[in-house]
C-alpha positions as CSV (number, residue, x, y, z in Angstrom):
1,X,0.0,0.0,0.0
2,X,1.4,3.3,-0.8
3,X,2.0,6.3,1.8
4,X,0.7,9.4,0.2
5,X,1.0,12.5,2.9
6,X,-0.6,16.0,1.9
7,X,1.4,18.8,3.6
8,X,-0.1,21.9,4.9
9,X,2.6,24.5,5.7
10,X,0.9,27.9,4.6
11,X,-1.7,29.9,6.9
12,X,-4.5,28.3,6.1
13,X,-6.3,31.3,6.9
14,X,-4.8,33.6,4.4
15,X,-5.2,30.8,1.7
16,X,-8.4,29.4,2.2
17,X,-8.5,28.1,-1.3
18,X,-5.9,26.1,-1.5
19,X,-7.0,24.4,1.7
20,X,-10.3,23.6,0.3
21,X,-8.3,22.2,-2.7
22,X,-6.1,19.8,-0.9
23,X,-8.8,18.3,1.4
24,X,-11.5,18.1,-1.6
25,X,-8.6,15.9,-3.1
26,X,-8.2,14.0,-0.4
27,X,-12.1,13.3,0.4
28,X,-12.0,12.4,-3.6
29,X,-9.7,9.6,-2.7
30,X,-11.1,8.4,0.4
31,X,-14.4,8.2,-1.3
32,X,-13.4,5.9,-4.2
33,X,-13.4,3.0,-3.3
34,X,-11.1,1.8,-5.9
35,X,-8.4,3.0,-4.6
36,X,-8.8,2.6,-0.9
37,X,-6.8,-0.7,-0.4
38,X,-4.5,1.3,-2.9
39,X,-3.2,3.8,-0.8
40,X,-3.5,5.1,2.6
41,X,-3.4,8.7,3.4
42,X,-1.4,11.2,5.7
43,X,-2.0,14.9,6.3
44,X,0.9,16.8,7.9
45,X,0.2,20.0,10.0
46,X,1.2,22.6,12.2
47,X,-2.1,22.9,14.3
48,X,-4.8,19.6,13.9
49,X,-7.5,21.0,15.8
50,X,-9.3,22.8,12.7
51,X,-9.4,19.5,11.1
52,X,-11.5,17.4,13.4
53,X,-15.1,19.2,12.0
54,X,-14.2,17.0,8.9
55,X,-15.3,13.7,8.7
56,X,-13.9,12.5,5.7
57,X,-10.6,12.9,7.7
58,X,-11.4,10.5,10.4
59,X,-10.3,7.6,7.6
60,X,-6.7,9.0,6.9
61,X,-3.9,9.3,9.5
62,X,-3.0,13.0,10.6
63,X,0.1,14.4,11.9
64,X,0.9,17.4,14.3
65,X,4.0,18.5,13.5
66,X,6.0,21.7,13.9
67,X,9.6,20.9,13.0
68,X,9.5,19.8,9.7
69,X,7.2,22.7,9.0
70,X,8.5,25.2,10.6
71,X,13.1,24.6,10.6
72,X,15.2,26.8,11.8
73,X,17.3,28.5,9.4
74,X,20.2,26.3,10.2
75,X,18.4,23.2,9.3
76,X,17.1,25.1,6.3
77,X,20.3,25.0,5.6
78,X,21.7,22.2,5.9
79,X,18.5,20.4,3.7
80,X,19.7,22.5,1.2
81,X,23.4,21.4,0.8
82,X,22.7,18.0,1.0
83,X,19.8,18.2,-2.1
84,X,22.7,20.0,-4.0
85,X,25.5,17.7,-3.0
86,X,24.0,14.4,-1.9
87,X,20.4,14.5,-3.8
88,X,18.6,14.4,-0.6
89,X,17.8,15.8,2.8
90,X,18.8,15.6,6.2
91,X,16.2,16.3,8.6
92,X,13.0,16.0,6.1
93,X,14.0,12.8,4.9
94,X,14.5,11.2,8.5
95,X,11.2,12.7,9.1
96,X,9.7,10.6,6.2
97,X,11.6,7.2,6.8
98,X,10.2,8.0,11.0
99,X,6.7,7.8,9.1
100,X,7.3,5.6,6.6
101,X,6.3,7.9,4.1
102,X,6.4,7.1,0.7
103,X,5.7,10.3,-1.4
104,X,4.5,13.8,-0.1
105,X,2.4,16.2,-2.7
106,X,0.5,19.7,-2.6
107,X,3.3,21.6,-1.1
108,X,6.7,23.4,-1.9
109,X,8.9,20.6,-0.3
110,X,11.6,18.8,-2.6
111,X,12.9,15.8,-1.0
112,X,15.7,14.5,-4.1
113,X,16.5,12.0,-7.0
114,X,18.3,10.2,-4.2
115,X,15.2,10.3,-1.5
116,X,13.1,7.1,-0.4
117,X,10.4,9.9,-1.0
118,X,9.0,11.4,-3.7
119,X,7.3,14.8,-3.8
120,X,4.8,16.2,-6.2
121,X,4.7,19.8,-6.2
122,X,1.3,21.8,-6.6
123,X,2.0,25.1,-8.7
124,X,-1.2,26.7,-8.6
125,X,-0.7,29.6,-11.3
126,X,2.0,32.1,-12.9
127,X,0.4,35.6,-11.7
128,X,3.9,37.0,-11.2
129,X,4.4,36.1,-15.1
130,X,1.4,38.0,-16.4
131,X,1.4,40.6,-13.7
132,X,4.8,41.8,-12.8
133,X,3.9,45.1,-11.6
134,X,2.0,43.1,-8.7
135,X,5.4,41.9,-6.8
136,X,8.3,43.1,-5.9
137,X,11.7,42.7,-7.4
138,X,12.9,40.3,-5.2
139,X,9.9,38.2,-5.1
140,X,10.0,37.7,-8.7
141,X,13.2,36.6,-8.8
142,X,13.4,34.5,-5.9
143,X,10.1,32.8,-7.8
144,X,12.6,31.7,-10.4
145,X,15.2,30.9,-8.8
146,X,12.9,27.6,-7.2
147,X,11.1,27.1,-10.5
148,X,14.2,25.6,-11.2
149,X,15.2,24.5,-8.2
150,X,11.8,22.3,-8.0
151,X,12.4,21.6,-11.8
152,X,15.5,19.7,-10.8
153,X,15.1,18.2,-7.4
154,X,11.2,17.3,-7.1
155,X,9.6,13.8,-8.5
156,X,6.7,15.8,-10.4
157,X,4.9,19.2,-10.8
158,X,1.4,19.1,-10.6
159,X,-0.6,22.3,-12.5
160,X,-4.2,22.6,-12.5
161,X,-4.5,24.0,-15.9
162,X,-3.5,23.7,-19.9
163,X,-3.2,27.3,-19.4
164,X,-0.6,27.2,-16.4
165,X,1.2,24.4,-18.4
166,X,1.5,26.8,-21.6
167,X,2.7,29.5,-19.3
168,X,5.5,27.3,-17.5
169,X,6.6,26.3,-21.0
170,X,6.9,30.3,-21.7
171,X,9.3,30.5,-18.8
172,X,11.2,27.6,-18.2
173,X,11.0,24.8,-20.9
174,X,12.8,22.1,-19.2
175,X,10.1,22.0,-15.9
176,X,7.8,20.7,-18.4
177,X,8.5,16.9,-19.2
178,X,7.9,16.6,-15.1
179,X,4.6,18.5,-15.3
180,X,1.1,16.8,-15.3
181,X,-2.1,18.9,-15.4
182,X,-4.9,17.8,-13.4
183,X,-7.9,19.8,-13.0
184,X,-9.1,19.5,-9.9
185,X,-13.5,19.7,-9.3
186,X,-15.9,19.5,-6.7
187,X,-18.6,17.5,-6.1
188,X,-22.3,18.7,-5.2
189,X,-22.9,20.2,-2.3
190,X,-25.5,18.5,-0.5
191,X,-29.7,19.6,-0.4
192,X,-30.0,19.2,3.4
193,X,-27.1,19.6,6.2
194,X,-24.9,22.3,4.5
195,X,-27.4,24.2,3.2
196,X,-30.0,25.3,6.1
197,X,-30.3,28.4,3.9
198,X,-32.8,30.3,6.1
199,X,-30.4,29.9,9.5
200,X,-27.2,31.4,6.8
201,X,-29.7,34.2,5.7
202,X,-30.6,35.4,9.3
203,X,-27.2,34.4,10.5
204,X,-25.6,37.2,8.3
205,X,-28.9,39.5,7.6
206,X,-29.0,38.5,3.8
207,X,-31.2,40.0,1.5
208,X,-33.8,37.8,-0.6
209,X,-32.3,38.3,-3.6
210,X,-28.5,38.7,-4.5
211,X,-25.1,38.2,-6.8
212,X,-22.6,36.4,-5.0
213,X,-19.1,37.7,-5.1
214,X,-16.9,35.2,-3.2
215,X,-13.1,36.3,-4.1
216,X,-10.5,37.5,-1.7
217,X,-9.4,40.6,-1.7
218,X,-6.4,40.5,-3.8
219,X,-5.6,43.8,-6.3
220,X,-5.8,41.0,-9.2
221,X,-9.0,39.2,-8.1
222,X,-10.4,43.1,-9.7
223,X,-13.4,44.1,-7.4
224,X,-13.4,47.6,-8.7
225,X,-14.8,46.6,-12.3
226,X,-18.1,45.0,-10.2
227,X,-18.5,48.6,-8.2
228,X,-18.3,50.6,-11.1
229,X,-20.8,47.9,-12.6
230,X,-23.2,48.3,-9.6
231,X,-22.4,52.3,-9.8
232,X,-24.0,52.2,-13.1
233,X,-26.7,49.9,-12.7
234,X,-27.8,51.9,-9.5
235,X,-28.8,54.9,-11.2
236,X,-31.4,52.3,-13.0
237,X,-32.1,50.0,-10.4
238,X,-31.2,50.3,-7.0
239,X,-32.2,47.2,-6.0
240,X,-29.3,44.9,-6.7
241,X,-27.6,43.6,-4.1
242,X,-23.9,41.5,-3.9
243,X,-22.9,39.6,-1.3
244,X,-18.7,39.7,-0.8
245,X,-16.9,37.4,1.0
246,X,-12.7,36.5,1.5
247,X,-9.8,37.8,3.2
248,X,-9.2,41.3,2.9
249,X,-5.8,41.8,3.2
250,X,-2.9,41.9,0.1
251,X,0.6,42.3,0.8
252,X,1.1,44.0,-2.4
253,X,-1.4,46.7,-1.8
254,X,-2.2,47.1,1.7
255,X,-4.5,49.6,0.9
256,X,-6.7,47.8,-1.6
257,X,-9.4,46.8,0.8
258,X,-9.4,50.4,2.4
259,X,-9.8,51.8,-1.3
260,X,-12.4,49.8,-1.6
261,X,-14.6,50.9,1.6
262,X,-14.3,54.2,0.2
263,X,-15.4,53.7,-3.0
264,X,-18.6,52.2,-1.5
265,X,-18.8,55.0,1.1
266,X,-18.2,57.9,-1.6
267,X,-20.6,56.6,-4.6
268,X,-23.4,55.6,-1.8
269,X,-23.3,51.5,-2.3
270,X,-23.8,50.6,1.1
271,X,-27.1,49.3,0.5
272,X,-26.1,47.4,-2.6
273,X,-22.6,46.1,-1.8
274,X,-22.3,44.0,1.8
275,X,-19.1,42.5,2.4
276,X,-19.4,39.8,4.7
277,X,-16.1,38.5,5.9
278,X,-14.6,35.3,5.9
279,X,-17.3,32.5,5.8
280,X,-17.0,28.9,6.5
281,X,-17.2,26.5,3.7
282,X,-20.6,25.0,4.0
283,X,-21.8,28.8,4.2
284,X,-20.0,29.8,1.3
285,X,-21.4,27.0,-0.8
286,X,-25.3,27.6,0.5
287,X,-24.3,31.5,-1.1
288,X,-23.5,30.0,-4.7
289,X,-26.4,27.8,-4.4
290,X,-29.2,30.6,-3.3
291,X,-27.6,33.7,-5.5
292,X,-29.1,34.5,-9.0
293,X,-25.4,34.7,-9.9
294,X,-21.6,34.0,-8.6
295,X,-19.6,36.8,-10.1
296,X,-15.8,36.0,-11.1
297,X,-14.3,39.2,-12.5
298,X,-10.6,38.5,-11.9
299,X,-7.7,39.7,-14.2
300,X,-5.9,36.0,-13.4
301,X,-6.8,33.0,-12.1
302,X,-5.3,29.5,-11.6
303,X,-8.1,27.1,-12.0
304,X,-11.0,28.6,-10.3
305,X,-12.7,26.3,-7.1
306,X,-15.6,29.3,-7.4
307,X,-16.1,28.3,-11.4
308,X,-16.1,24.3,-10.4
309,X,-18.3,24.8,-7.2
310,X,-21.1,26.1,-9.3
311,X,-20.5,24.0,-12.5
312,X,-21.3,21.8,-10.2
313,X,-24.5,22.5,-9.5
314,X,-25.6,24.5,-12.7
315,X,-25.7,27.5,-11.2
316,X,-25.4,30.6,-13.5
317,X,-21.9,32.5,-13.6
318,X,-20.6,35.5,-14.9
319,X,-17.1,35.9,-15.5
320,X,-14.2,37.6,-16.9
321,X,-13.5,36.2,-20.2
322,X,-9.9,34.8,-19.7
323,X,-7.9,32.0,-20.7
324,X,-8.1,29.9,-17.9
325,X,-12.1,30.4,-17.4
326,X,-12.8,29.5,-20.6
327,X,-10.9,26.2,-20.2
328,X,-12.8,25.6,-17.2
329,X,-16.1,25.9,-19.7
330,X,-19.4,26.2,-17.3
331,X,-22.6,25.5,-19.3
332,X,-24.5,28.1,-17.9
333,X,-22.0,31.6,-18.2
334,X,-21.9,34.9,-19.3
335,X,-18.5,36.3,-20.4
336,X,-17.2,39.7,-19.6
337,X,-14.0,41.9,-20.2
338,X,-12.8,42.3,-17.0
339,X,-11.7,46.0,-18.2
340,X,-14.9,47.0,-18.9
341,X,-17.5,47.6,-16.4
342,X,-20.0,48.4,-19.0
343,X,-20.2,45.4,-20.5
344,X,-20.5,44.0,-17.2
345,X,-23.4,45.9,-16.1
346,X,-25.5,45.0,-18.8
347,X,-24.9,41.4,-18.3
348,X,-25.6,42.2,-14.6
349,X,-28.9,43.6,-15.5
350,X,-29.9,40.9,-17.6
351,X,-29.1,38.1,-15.5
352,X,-30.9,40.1,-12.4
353,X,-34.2,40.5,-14.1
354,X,-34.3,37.2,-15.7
355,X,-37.3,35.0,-13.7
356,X,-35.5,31.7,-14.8
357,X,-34.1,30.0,-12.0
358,X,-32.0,26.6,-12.0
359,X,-34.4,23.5,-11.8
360,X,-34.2,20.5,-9.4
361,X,-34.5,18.2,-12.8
362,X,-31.1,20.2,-13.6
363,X,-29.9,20.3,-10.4
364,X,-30.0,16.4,-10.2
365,X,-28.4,16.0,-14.1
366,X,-25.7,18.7,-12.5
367,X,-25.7,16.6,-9.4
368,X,-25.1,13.3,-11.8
369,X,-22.1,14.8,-13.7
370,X,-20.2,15.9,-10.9
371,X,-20.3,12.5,-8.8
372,X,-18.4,11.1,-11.9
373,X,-16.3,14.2,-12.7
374,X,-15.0,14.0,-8.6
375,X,-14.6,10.1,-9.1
376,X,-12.4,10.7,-12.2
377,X,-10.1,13.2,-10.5
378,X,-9.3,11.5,-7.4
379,X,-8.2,8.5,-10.4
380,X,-6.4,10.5,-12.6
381,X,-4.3,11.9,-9.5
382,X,-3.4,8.7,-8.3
383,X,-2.4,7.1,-11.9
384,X,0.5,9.7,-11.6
385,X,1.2,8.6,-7.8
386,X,1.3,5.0,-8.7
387,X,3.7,5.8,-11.4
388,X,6.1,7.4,-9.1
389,X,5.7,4.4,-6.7
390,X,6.7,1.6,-9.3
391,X,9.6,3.5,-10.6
392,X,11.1,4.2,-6.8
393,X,10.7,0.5,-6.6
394,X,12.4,-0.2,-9.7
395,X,15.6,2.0,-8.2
């Protein structure tokens, strides 16, 4: 049986995202039961207590740990020398062998040709590529620099995009024979327990009737072409309401968020625009489900969980027409520029006064396609982890 370990070693908090992408994965594998005697699952993590509301995690093995996750700058270090001298780690790989860990994916953490361990690592996008003037100097560079430092010491590099492969073949060519695209997907969220709608609506004082904007606020997720939108369609209709919800801090801009409170406060959108914090998952999900619309107007994007969450159910979209969105392909989506808040006020307009609403006939042919689509990704992963496995055997 193979030893597969997820690693969480980011603030989870900061990246809720990428949390909800590594334990959808995992819940995909636990619930196929084709590859349960396959492979038996480890999750590695600073603090364990957030994990316990999950059931699906009851069936894999968790593990507190602080050292591996968090080294001192010596041990840093010395990790480092040995990948470049000796292929392989110090600590980290005595850490693995202690746990009998057989390959570790979803993190930044390169464990070596030479390692018992191999490590599949999850590059979510290429912002820095497209949108330079976002990050510093430094930061761009230093991205580089381990682009090909994980080209050459990590078993695999796992993109969830066409796109995102395209763009690592733009910057560095060689990284791409150990790439593999798999495009991760959610399944339905069920009718009944995560979806008490009317305790979520008087929880937050929602209105009956809303767009629901669920992005973070980062300067590129571009929550400034959906105000001027709203500005515009308020002089028609000042009815519409949007729901906003993610972290509001960027350490590029710090003052994004606070430009943003402004804007609503100076063009009189407190009525129409509600931002709502940081929700928990099941809430976030009842939102998409109960909005006319989910509204995705971001200038970049990896593989949006947003876009699969309501593909999922058939739940109508708007978005900005890039690349990466129009891989993803939802049935039921209006396409935007995300320059032009114009465009995007008309479609908001439309979309607002239309009386058709998604049907439970659809809901259950949504419902249908997704069970298979989340079967088939938790598969498709694990063809690539199997891979690895019989070729470290082979060495």
């Amino acid at each position: 049986m193979i030893k597969l370990a997820f690693i969480i070693n980011f603030n989870q908090g900061k990246w809720l995202g990428g949390l909800n992408i590594i334990l959808n994965l995992i819940e995909s594998i636990v619930s196929n039961q084709s590859l349960k005697k396959k492979v038996k699952l480890y999750l590695i993590a600073h603090d364990i207590k957030k994990f316990r509301k999950y059931k699906f995690l009851k069936k894999i093995t968790i593990i507190k740990d602080k050292n591996i996750l968090n080294q001192s700058f010596l041990e840093k270090l010395i990790d480092r020398l040995m990948l470049l001298f000796f292929n392989k780690t110090f600590f980290l790989e005595k850490f693995l062998k202690k746990n009998k860990i057989d390959i570790i994916s979803h993190s930044n953490i390169v464990t070596g040709k030479a390692s018992s361990c191999k490590s599949i690592i999850w590059i979510p996008d290429f912002q820095y590529f497209h949108f330079p003037n976002f990050f510093s100097l430094k930061y761009k560079i230093m991205k580089e620099i381990n682009l090909r430092f994980i080209s050459k010491y990590s078993s695999k590099i796992l993109l969830s995009s066409f796109d995102a492969q395209k763009d690592l073949e733009k910057i560095y060519k060689p990284a791409v024979k150990k790439s593999f695209v798999n495009q991760f997907t959610f399944q339905t969220p069920h009718n009944n327990k995560g979806d008490n709608f009317l305790k979520i609506k008087r929880k937050y004082n929602l209105p009956k009737k809303f767009f629901y904007l669920p992005n973070q606020y980062w300067v590129h997720k571009n929550h400034f072409v959906v105000l001027k939108a709203l500005c515009n369609l308020k002089l028609k209709n000042n009815g519409i309401k949007i729901l906003s919800t993610g972290f509001n801090y960027d350490y590029r801009r710090p003052e994004y968020f606070n430009n943003i409170l402004k804007f609503i406060k100076e063009n009189g959108l407190e009525k129409n625009f509600y931002y709502l914090g940081v929700l928990p998952y099941q809430h976030s999900l009842s939102l998409i489900k109960n909005s006319v619309a989910v509204i995705n107007p971001s200038l970049f994007e990896g593989w949006s969980s947003t876009v699969e969450q309501s593909k999922s159910i058939g739940k109508k979209i708007i978005l900005s027409n890039i690349n990466v969105h129009k891989e993803q392909n939802p049935k039921n989506c209006y396409y935007f520029n995300p320059k032009n808040h114009l465009e995007l006020s008309k479609i908001m307009k439309r979309v607002w006064n239309e009386r058709k609403l998604e049907k439970k006939a659809n809901f259950k042919k949504y419902q249908n396609i997704a069970k298979i689509k989340f079967k088939n990704y938790s598969k498709d992963y694990c063809k690539i982890v199997f891979d690895l496995y019989e070729k470290n055997k082979d060495i």
